[in-house]
ZAMARGU-4260 file (C-alpha; in steps of 0.2 Angstrom, whole numbers, plus 5000, padded with zeros to 4 digits):
<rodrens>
0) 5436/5570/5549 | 5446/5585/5548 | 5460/5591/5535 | 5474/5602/5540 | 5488/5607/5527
5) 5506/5613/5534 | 5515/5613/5520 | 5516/5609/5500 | 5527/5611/5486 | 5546/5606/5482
10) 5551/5613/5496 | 5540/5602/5508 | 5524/5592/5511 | 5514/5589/5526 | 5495/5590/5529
15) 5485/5584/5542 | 5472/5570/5544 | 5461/5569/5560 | 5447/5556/5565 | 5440/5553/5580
20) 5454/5540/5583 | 5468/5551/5581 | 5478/5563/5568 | 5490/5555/5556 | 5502/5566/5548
25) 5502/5564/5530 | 5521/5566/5522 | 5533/5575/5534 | 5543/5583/5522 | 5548/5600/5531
30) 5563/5599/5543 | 5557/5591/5562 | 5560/5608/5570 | 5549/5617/5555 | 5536/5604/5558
35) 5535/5606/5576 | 5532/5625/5572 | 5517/5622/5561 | 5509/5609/5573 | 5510/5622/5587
40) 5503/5634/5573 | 5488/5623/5573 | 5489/5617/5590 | 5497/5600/5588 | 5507/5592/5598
45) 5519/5582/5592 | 5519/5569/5604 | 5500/5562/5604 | 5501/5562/5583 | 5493/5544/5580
50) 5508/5542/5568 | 5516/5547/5549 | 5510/5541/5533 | 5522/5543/5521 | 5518/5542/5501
55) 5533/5540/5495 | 5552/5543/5500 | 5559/5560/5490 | 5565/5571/5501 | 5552/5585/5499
60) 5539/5573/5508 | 5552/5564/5521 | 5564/5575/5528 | 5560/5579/5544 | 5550/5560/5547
65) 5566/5550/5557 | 5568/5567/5568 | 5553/5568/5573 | 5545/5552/5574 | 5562/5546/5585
70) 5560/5562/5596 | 5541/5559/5600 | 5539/5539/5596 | 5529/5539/5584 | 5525/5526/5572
75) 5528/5527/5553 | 5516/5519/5542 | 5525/5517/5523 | 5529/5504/5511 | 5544/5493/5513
80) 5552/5502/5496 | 5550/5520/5505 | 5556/5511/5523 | 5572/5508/5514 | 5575/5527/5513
85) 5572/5533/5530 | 5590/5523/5540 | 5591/5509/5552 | 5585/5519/5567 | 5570/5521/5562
90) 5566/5503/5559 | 5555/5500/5575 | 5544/5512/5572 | 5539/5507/5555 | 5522/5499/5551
95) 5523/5494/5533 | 5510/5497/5520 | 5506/5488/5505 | 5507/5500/5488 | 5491/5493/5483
100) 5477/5485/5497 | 5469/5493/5511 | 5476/5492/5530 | 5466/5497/5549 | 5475/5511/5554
105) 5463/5509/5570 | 5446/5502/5576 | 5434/5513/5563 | 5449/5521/5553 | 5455/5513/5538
110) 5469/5518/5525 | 5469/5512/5504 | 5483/5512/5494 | 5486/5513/5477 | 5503/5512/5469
115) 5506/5529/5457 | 5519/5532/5441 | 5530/5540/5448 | 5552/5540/5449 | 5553/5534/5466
120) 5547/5517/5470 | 5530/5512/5476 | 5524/5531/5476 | 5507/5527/5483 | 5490/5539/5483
125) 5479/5538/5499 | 5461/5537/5504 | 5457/5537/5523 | 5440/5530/5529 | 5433/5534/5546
130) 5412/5536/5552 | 5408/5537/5533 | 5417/5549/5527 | 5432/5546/5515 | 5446/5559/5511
135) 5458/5557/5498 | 5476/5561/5495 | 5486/5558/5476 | 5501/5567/5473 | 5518/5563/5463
140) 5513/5555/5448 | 5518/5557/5430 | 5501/5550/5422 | 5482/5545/5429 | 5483/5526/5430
145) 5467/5513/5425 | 5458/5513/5446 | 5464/5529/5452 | 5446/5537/5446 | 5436/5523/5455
150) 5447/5522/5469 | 5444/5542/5472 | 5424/5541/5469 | 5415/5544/5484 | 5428/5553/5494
155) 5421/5570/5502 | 5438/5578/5503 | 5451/5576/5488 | 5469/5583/5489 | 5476/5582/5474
160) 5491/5588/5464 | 5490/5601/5451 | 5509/5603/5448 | 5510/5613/5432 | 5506/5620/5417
165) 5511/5611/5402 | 5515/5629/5392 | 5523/5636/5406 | 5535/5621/5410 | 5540/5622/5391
170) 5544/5641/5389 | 5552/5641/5407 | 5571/5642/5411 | 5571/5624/5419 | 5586/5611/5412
175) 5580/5598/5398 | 5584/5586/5408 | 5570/5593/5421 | 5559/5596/5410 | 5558/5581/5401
180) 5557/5572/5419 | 5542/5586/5426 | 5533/5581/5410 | 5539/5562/5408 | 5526/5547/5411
185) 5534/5546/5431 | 5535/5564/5434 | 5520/5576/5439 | 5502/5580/5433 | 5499/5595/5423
190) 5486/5606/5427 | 5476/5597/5412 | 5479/5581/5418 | 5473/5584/5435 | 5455/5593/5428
195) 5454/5577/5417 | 5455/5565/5433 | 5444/5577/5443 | 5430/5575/5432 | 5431/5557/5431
200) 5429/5557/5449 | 5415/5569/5451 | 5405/5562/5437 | 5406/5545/5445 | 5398/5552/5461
205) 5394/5570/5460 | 5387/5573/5475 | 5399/5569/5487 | 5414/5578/5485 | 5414/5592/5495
210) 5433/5600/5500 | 5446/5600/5486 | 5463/5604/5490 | 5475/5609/5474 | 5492/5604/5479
215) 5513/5603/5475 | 5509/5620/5463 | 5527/5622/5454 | 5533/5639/5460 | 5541/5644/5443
220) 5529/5633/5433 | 5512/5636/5436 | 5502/5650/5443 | 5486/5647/5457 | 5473/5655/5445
225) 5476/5645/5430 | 5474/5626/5443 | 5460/5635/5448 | 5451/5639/5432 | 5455/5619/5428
230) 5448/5614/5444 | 5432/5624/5440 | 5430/5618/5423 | 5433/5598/5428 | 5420/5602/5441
235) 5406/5608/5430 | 5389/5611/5439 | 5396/5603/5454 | 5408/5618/5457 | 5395/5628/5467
240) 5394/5613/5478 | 5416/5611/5483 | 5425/5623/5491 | 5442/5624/5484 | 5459/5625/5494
245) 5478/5632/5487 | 5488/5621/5498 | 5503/5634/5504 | 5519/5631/5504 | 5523/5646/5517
250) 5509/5645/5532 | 5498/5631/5537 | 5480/5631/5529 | 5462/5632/5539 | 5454/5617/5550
255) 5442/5609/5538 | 5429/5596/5545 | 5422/5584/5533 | 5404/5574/5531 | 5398/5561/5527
260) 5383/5557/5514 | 5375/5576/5506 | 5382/5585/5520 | 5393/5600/5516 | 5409/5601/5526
265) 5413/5618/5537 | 5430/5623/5542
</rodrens>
């Protein structure tokens, strides 16, 4: 399996999940002409994507999906709440997901879901399961619910969001109103929050992950060293062992191949 970020933050999400049975994008929330830039970037082509996975329906992670997916066919997997948002013409092309269950994506690729707190409805984390390995993908939620941990455990790559810093949300110049919805139960994770689900994960099975992608960073409310610095210390001793990733907003990130079992990945 093999990760590729294009883009994350508020002002798009996209990243790139590829098995031996195809590459599913994963949010398509930069403009269809932006995307088609960043896939040629990585050499992509549009038109032989397996299809878009969406997690939920705000417009930083589907803005570009009915553009692209009606000028190359391709399918769209999401849940029937996120369908609602997308318009009628994109209706045959939807393959509906369930906010909590697993579905075949193809013969040896399968997808979980996981519904997340979050203010758009059924916001759902991902994990991808393909030869062995297992990749995982949580983003958009206000507070770690009971399952997310487990569900994580075991997967060799982990993207996962790292939106702020509770002081710096606080002290910055966003409205109240923001704020209080950043920092609400259905908002984003803070940097602390995010560490605190990280070591659940790792310290259910510490050997296996491998890759860990911090992602959606607030341009104005957090900064990459300090989600770094929380990464590492969720970590602990396993930090020599996982290669950490700033997921960019502005250019597309590195190839990076995951393994199964002890196996470190290479990118």
């Amino acid at each position: 399996m093999q990760i590729t970020t294009l883009a994350s933050g508020s002002q798009g999400n996209a990243t790139l999940v590829a098995t031996d049975e195809g590459t599913f994008l994963v949010d398509a929330g930069l403009g269809a002409d932006e995307l088609e830039l960043r896939l040629a970037v990585v050499g992509v082509v549009p038109k032989r994507l397996a299809g878009i996975v969406l997690t939920h329906r705000h417009k930083d992670h589907v803005r570009g999906t009915r553009d692209l997916a009606l000028r190359h066919k391709l399918p769209i997997w999401c849940t029937k709440r996120t369908a609602k948002g997308l318009g009628t013409e994109c209706r045959k092309r939807l393959r509906l997901l369930p906010a909590q269950g697993h579905v075949p994506l193809a013969l040896r690729t399968t997808l979980r879901t996981m519904r997340l707190p979050h203010d758009a409805p059924d916001t759902i984390a991902l994990v991808f399961e393909s030869n062995g390995v297992r990749y995982g993908h949580v983003t958009d939620l206000g507070h770690v619910p009971d399952g997310l941990a487990a569900l994580l455990a075991g997967c060799h790559g982990l993207w996962l969001e790292f939106n702020h810093d509770r002081a710096l949300l606080l002290d910055g110049g966003d409205p109240p109103h923001l704020k209080r919805r950043i920092a609400g139960r259905e908002g984003h994770l803070d940097n602390d929050a995010a560490a605190a689900l990280l070591a659940d994960v790792v310290a259910r099975r510490p050997a296996s992950l491998r890759h860990l992608w911090i992602g959606h960073l607030s341009a104005r409310n957090n900064r990459e060293d300090l989600a770094l610095a929380a990464a590492r210390v969720a970590l602990g001793d396993e930090a020599a062992h996982v290669q950490l990733w700033i997921a960019s907003q502005d250019v597309p990130g590195e190839p990076t191949s995951l393994r199964a079992a002890t196996d470190v990945g290479t990118h």
